[in-house]
N, C-alpha and C positions, 0 to 999 in steps of 0.2 A: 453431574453439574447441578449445583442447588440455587443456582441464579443466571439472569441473563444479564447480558452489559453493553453498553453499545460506546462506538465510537463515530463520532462526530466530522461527518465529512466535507461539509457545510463551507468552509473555507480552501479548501482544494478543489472537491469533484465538480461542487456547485460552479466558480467561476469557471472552468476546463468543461463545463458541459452545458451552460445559460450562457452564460455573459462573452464567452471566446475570449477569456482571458484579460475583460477590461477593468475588474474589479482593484482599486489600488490601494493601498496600505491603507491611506487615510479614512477609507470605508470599513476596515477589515476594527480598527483601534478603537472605537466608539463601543463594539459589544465584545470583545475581546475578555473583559473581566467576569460580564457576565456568562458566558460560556466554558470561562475554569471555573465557578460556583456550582454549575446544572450537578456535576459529577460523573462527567465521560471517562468511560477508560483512558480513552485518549482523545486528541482533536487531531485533525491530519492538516498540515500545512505545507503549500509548495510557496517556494521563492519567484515560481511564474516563470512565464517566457521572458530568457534577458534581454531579448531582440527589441522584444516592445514593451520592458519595460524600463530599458535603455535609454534607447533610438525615444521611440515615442512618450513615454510617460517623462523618462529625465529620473526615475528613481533607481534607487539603488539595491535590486532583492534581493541580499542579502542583508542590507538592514529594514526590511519586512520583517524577517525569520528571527530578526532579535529584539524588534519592537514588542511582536506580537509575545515573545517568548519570556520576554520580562511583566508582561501583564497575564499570563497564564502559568504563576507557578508553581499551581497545586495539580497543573493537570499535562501527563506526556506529551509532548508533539513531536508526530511521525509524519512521514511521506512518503509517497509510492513509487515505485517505477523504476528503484535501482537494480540495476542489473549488470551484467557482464560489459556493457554498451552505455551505462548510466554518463547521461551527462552531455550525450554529442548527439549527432544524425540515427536517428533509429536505421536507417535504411543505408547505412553502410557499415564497416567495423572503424572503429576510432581507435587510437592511441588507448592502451591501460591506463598510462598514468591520470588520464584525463578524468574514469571511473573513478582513482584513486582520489583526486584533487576536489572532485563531485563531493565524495562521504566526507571528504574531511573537510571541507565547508560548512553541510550541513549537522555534522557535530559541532564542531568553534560556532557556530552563530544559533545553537538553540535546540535543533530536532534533535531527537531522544529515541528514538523510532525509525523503522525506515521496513518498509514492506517489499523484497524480491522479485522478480518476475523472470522468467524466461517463456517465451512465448511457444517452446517447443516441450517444457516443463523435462529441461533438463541435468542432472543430477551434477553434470559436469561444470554449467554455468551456475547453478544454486551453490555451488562448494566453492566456487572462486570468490564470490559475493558475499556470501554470509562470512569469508575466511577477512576479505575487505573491510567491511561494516563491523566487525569485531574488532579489529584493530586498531580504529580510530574511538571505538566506545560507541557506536550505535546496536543499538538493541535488534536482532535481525527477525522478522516475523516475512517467511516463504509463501509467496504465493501459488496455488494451485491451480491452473489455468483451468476452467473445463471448456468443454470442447462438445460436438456432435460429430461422432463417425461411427464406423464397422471396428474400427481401433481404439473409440473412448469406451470401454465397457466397467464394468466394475472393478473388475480384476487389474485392467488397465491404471486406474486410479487406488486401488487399495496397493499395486507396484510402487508407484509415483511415493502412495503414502508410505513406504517404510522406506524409500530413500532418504523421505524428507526427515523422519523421526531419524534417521543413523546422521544428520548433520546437528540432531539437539538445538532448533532454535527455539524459542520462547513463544510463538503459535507458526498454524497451518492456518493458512486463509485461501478457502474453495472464493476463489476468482471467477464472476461470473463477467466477465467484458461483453457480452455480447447476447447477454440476456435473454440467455436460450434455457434457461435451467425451468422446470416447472413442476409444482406440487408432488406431479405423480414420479418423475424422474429421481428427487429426493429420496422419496422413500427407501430407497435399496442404496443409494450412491452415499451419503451417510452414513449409514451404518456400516457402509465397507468401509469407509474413512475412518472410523472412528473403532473399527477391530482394528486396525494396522497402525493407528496413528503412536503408540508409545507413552502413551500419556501426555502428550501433547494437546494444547487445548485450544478448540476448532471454529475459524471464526467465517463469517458468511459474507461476502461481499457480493450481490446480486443487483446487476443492472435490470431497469424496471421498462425496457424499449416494448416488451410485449406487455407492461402493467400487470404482470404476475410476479413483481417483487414482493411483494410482502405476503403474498400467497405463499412463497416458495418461501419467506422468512418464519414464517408458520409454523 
């Protein structure tokens, strides 16, 4: 790797992690131009909770996703969290089609990206998803959940990684949700990722709840 590159989360993680989701379009359009200028790999954009941005705001978020996306056209917008389950109740199984009707929204109305998850980081739900998200033209970038147990060891994750390299998406993103990852755990969990990864090129998403993100971005 002869460069680093970041992508811009500022307009998803930021409202879904400060704000509980109050942030609405009309806030988002004002720096929208200047933020395709900086030069992100990407910027990540969610269409938001439709409940309230429905019911309460009176907006439409899906015309969010194409406001924002006609004033950012030099630079991809992705979004996270599509999965086997994408689109409904995380805490139950939903309808396919509903997955289905998910990605193909957020391709028709702008995102260009869309980031994987399976919270058990499993090969069978990443091959449904990515087989989805291709379909409709979204670009598929799999996330890698990591974890703390007797079961997350290196081996455990350099496994994960040559599942993910035999589905060929366009990166691996070590998923830190829970922002348990820290400087000295890197050292080894890395370099196992990146023997097995395929060439695939490896991107870091580390929540900062213990203030060792950018230690661990290091």
């Amino acid at each position: 790797m002869d460069s680093v590159r970041f992508v811009d989360t500022t307009l998803r993680d930021g409202p879904q992690s400060l704000w509980a989701g109050v942030m609405r379009t009309g806030m988002i359009l004002p720096i929208a131009e200047q933020l395709d200028r900086i030069g992100f790999d990407s910027i990540e954009l969610s269409p938001g909770s439709s409940k309230q941005f429905i019911r309460d705001f009176k907006e439409d978020p899906w015309e969010r996703v194409r406001l924002v996306s006609k004033r950012m056209p030099n630079t991809p917008l992705r979004t996270n969290g599509a999965g086997s389950n994408a689109g409904g109740d995380p805490f139950r199984r939903n309808p396919s089609v509903l997955a289905e009707v998910t990605l193909l929204c957020y391709a028709e109305n702008g995102i260009q990206q869309v980031r994987i998850s399976d919270s058990f980081n499993q090969l069978s739900a990443w091959t449904l998803a990515v087989e989805r998200a291709s379909q409709v033209g979204l670009t598929p970038i799999i996330n890698l959940i990591y974890s703390e147990s007797p079961k997350h060891t290196d081996e455990y994750f350099a496994q994960k990684t040559r599942e993910i390299a035999s589905l060929n998406p366009y990166r691996l993103c070590l998923k830190d949700p829970g922002g348990l990852l820290t400087p000295e755990r890197m050292r080894t969990l890395v370099p196992a990722i990146q023997l097995h990864g395929g060439g695939v090129e490896l991107e870091l998403h580390s929540h900062c709840t213990t203030g060792l993100g950018p230690l661990v971005a290091l």
